[in-house]
N, C-alpha and C positions, 0 to 999 in steps of 0.2 A: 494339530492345528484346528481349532473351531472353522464352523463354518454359519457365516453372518447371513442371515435372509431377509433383508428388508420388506418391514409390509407394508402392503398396499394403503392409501392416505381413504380407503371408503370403507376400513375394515367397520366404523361404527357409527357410521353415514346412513338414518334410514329417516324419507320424511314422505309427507305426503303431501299432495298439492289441493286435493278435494276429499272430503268423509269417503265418498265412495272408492279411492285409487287405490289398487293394490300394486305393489311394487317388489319385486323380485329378483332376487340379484343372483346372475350366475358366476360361480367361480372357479377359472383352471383348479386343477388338482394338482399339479406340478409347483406353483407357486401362490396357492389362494389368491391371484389376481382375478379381481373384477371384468368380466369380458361384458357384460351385456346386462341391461333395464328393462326391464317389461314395465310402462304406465298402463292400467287399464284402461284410463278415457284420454287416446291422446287428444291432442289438438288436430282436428281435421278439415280446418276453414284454409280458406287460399292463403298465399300470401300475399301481404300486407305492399304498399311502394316502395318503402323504407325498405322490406327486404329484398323486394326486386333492382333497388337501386345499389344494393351491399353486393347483391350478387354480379351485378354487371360490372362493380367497382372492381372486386375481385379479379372476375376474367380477366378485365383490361388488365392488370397488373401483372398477370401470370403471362400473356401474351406478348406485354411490353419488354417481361424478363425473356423471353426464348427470342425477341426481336434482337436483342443487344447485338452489338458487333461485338468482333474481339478485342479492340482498344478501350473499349467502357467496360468488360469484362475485365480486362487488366487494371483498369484506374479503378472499380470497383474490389481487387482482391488485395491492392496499396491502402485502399481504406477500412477492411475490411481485419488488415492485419493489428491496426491501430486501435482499433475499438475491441472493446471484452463484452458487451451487451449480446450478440447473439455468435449465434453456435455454430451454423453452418454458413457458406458462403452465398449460394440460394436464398437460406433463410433473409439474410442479409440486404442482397441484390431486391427481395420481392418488398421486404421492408420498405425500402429506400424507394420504387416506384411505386408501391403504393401510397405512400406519403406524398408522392409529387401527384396524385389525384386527388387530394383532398383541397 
C-alpha cells in the first residue's frame, strides 16, 4: 500500500515585501511543513483603531460564546447540523455571534 503525503500549499511561496526583507522559512522534518516566517523589518508602529476595534469585536464574540446557556447551545447544535459551511460547533456558535456584532 503506498503511502500519500500531502504537501504543504507554501512549498513555492517566497516574496518579499521591501528590497531589503529577508525571509526564511522553517520546515518540520517529519512532514516538510512550514512552522515559522522570519520578516527582517517587521512592522513595529502601534496599532491602528481599526485594529483595536477588530480586537475588541473579537473578545466580545468569544465571551458572548462561553456566556450562552444550554438552550441556545442546543438551538445552536439543530442549526448547526443543518448547514455544511463550517466544521466544528464552536467554530459555528462564534461565527453566528460574531455576525450579530456587526
Amino acid at each position: 500500500m503506498a503511502l500519500i503525503k500531502p504537501s504543504t500549499p507554501f512549498d513555492t511561496v517566497q516574496r518579499k515585501f521591501a528590497k531589503t526583507d529577508e525571509i526564511h522559512f522553517r520546515n518540520r522534518k517529519a512532514d516538510n511543513a512550514t512552522i515559522s516566517v522570519r520578516v527582517k523589518h517587521p512592522y513595529d508602529g502601534g496599532n491602528s483603531a481599526n485594529q483595536i476595534a477588530q480586537r475588541a469585536k473579537f473578545t466580545s464574540a468569544k465571551s458572548a460564546v462561553q456566556a450562552l446557556t444550554s438552550e441556545q447551545k442546543a438551538a445552536y447544535e439543530v442549526a448547526f447540523k443543518k448547514q455544511k459551511k463550517y466544521i466544528t460547533l464552536y467554530g459555528y456558535m462564534f461565527a453566528m455571534e460574531y455576525a450579530k456584532l456587526a
